[in-house]
N, C-alpha and C positions, 0 to 999 in steps of 0.2 A: 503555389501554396500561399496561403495568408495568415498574422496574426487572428488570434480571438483575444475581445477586451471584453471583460464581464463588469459592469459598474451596478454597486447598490443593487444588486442582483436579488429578488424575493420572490415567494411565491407561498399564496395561500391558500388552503381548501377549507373556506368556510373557518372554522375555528382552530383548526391547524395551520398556523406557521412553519410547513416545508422545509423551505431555503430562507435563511435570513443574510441581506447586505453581504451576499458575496461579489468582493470585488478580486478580478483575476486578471493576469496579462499572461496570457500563451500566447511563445513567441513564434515566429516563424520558422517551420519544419521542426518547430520541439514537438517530444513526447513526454504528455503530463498527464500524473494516471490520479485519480479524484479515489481516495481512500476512506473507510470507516466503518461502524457498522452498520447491518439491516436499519433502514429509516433513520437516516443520517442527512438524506436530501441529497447525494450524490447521483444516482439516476433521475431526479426529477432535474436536477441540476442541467446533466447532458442531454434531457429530453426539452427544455426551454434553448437551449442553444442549436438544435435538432430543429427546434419548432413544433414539433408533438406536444410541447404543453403551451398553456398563454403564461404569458409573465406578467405578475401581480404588479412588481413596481421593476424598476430599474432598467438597466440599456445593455444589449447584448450588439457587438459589430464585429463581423468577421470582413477581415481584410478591410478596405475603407468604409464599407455599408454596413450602418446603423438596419436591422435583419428583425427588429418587433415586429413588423406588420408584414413580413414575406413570408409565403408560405416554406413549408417544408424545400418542395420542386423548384423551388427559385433561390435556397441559399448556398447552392453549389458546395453540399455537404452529402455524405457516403455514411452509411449507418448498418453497423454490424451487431447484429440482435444474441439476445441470450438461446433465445430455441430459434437460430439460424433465420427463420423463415423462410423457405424454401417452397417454392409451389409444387404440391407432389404428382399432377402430371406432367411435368414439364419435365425435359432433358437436361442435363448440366447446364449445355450448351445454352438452352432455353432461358433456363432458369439466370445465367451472368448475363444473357444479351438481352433480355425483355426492356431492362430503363433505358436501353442504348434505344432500342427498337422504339417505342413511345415516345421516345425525343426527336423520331425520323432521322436515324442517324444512316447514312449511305451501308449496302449491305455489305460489298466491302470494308470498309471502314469497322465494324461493327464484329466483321471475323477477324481481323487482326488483332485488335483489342482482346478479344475472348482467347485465342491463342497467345497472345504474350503474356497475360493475364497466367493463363495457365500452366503456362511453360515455369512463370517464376516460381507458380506456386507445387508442381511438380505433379499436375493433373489431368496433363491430355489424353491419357488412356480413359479416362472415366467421362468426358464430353458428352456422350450418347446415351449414359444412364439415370436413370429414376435416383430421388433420392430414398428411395428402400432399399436399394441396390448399393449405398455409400453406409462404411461405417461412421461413427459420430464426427471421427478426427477429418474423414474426405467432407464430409458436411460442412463443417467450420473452416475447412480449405476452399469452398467453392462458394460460400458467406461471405468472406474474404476477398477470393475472384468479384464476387458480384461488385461487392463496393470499389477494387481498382479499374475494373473497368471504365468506370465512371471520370476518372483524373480529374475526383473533384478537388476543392482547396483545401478541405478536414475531412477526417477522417474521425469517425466517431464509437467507438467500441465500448455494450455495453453488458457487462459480464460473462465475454463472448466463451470464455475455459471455462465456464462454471460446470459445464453439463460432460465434462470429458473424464475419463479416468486418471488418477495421481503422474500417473509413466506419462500420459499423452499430455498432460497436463504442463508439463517441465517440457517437454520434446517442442507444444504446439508454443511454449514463451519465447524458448528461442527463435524461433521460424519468425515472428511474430517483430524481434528484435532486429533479427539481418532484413527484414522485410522494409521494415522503416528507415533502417540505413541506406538499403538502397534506394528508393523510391524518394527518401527524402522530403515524408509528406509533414504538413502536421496533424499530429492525434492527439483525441482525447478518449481515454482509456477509463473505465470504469470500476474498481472491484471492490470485496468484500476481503479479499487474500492478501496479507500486508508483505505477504514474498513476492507475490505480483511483483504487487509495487514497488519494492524497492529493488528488483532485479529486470525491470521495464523502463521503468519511469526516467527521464534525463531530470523532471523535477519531478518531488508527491505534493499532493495537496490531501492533506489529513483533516476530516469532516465529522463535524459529531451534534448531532441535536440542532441541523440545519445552519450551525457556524461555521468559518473555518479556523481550524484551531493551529494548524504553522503551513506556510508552504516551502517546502525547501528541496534541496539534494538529497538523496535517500539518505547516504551516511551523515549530513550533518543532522536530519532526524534524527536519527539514530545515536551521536553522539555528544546532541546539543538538543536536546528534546526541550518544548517550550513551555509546557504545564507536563503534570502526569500523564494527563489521559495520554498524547502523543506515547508519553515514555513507555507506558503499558501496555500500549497497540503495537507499536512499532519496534520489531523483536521476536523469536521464538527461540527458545522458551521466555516467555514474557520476564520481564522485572520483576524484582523481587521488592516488595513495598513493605516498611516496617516505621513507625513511630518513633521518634527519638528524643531522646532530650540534648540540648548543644549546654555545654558548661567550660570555662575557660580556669586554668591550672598550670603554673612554672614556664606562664607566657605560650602556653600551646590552649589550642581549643580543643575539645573531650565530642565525641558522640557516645552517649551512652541512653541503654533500656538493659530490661531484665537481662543478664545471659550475653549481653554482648558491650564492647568500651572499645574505642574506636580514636585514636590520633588523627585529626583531620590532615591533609595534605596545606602545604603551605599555602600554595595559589588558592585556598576554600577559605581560609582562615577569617580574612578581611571582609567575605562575605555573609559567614554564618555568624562572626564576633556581634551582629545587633539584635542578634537571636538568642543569646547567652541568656538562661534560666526559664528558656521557652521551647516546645516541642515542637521539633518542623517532621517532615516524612523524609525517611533517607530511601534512595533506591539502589537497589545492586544489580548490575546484569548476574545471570547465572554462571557466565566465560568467566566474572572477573572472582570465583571464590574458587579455590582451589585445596587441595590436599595441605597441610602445615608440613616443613620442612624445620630443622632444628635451627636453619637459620633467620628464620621469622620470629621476628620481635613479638612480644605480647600484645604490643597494640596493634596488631592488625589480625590479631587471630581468635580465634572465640572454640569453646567446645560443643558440642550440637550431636544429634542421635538419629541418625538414617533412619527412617522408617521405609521407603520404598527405593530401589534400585529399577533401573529403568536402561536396560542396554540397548542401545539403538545401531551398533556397530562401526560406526565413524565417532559414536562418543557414547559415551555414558551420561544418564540424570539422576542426580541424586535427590530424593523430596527428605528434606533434613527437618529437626524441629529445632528450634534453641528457645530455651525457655518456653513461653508463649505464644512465642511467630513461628511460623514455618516460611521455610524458604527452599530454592530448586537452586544443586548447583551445576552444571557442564563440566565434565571431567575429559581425560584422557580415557581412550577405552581399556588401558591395560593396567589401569585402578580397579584393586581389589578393597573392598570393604563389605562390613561382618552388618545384616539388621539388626537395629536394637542396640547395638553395642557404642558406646560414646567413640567420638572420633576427632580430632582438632583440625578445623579449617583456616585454612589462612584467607584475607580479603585482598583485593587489591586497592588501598584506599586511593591510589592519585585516578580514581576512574569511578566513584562515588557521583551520583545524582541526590542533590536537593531539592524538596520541592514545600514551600508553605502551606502548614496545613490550611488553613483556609482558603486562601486564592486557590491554591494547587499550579500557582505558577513555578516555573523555575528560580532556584536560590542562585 
């Protein structure tokens, strides 16, 4: 296996700027999955490292070779496609040993691979069949086969769960996880699904408007998000984003808007105190607001009016209004509450995200 070093990394199609100056270090046998939304430059990203696109400016080098001017067949990389690609008269068997077979690889040789191959992936009964004869999940298992076969240095995956059902979807990440433990490759993973990401990934890389906007551990995105956007993407049910005003009072600092007054936590204080008489955006997970108990202080509690109840059976969502925000909270399932009817939430403020309203960087 080998590192990939992406430096100054760009790519432009005429008057769209793609990928702008992404610089990356994946390390050797990590799994790092390229996160964001639709046209974000994350697949053009892994198709210049692929070799499938040309790179406008900057240096891509897997393992010690500098790889701009090799082709695809020469950069001793494995690429697993969103619609599998699968040649449909070809046999399974066919179909995983073709790039062994083009490389003249001994026919021995060539059957071991395809059977170890398969054995991992838990697909020797189906060897001899058509891909019409494979449901979508045996498809994406023999997509898969094809690229081990190969025992190239990367491994390249590029929204390869997209086309599978929610059940398969979760069953085929796992698979996908002990696969790379065992194998001990390195990859680079592709998606749109920010659960992907953070239940794959050993790092994310969160991409937005051809930037890269943090790369990190899933949970420190998660719990040290680097601007909003990260904090917005990264999450289900998403953040909850609201306007605030910061004001300082009897040596504490205040968050306050319509409908809600808010005691900062200590460890916030020193940071929001040069923001005093100015509005920044406060964020809330939805986990961190809960039902008010009598013994919750007033500064951490606000009252607010459920409009929709959302039971999902591991938890409930509540979409609540307060004043003129609306906000989602995560409840316990065996919270009962009335629509329409006022209700008192409590917050957890030592778990409050900051972010400047203008930069929209982190406070």
């Amino acid at each position: 296996m080998a590192q990939v070093v992406m430096k100054d990394l760009n790519k432009k199609y005429d008057e769209v700027h793609a990928v702008k100056d992404v610089n990356l270090h994946v390390r050797d046998k990590e799994f790092i999955v390229l996160v964001g939304p639709s046209g974000c430059g994350k697949s053009t990203t892994l198709r210049m490292v692929a070799g499938l696109e040309e790179i406008t400016a900057g240096e891509i080098a897997i393992g010690d070779r500098v790889v701009n001017d090799l082709p695809p067949k020469d950069r001793d990389i494995a690429m697993v496609f969103q619609n599998y690609a699968l040649y449909p008269h070809m046999t399974v068997y066919d179909n995983m040993a073709f790039g062994l077979k083009m490389r003249k690889f001994p026919k021995a040789e060539i059957l071991k691979r395809v059977q170890d191959a398969a054995e991992i992936l838990g697909i020797q009964e189906l060897l001899k069949r058509k891909p019409r004869q494979l449901s979508g999940g045996q498809r994406q298992r023999v997509a898969v086969g094809r690229a081990i076969v190969r025992h190239p240095q990367v491994f390249l995956f590029d929204e390869p769960l997209s086309n599978l059902d929610a059940k398969l979807r979760v069953q085929m990440r796992v698979e996908l996880k002990r696969l790379h433990d065992r194998l001990e490759t390195t990859a680079i993973y592709v998606t749109h699904d920010q659960v992907e990401a953070m239940t794959l990934g050993d790092r994310v890389v969160v991409m937005k408007d051809g930037w890269v906007q943090q790369v990190g551990e899933p949970l420190e995105l998660y719990g040290r998000p680097s601007n909003r956007f990260v904090a917005g993407f990264i999450g289900s049910p998403a953040m909850n984003f609201v306007d605030v005003g910061i004001s300082e009072a009897n040596g504490a600092v205040w968050i306050e808007t319509q409908g809600l007054r808010l005691k900062a936590a200590a460890d916030r204080t020193d940071r929001l105190r040069p923001y005093k008489g100015q509005k920044v955006t406060l964020g809330i997970r939805p986990e961190d607001i809960r039902l008010a108990s009598g013994s919750d202080t007033p500064d951490r509690t606000f009252e607010s009016v459920v409009e929709v109840v959302e039971p999902l059976g591991s938890e409930i969502l509540l979409d609540m209004k307060i004043a003129s925000a609306q906000m989602v909270a995560r409840v316990e399932p065996t919270v009962r509450v009335k629509v329409h009817e006022p209700i008192k939430m409590a917050i957890n403020t030592d778990r409050l995200h900051f972010f400047d309203l203008k930069s929209e960087a982190a406070i």
